[in-house]
N, C-alpha and C positions, 0 to 999 in steps of 0.2 A: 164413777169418779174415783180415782186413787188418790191418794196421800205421797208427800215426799219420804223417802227411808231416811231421811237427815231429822228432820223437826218435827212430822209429823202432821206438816200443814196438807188440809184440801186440794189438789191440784187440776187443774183445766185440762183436759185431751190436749190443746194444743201448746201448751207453755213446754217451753224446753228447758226451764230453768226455774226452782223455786222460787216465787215472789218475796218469801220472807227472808230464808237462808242465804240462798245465791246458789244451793249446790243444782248439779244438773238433773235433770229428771231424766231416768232409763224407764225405754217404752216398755210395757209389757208386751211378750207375744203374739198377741190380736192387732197389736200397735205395726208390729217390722213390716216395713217393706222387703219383697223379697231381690236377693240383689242381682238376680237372672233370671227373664222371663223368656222362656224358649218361644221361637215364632209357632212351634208345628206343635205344641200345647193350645194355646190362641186359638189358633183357625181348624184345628179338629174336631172341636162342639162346634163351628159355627158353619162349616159346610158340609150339605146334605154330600150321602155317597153315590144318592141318582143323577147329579149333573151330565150331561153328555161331555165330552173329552173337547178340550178347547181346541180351536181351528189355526193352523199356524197364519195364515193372512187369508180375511173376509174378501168375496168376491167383488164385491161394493169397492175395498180399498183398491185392489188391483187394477181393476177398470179407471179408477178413479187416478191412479199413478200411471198408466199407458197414455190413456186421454192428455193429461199434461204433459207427459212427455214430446206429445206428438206436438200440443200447441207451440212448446215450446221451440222444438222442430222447426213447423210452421213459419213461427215470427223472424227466428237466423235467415230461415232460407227466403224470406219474402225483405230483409232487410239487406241480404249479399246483394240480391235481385236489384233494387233498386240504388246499391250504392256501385253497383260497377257500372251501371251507365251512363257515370259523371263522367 
């Protein structure tokens, strides 16, 4: 727990402002946030180097985007069908 540098009162980790005086309370050190957190600091501890190399589009997806396409296909051409025989 630190002290205010104005009065000398006890101060709470989290008060930003002495309770007795009014002056402001400055964090120590251990306190700063820092005011730039690079991304590629972050995720350097946290990803292994053995991953295998990511895939630009899963087979699964592709399939899965043809198939709908086709349905989609499908429904125009089975709706022209039925509507030019009015």
């Amino acid at each position: 727990m630190s002290t205010c540098g104005h009065c000398g009162e006890a101060l709470d980790p989290r008060w930003k402002f002495c309770i007795v005086c009014g002056s402001p309370v400055t964090p120590t050190q251990t306190e700063t946030i820092p005011s730039v957190i690079r991304l590629d600091d972050v995720l350097a501890d946290d990803e292994p180097d053995d991953l295998p190399p990511k895939k630009k589009a899963d087979v699964a997806v592709v399939v899965g985007v043809v198939v709908a396409t086709g349905g989609v296909a499908l429904i125009i051409a089975v709706a022209i069908a039925v509507f030019s025989q009015r």
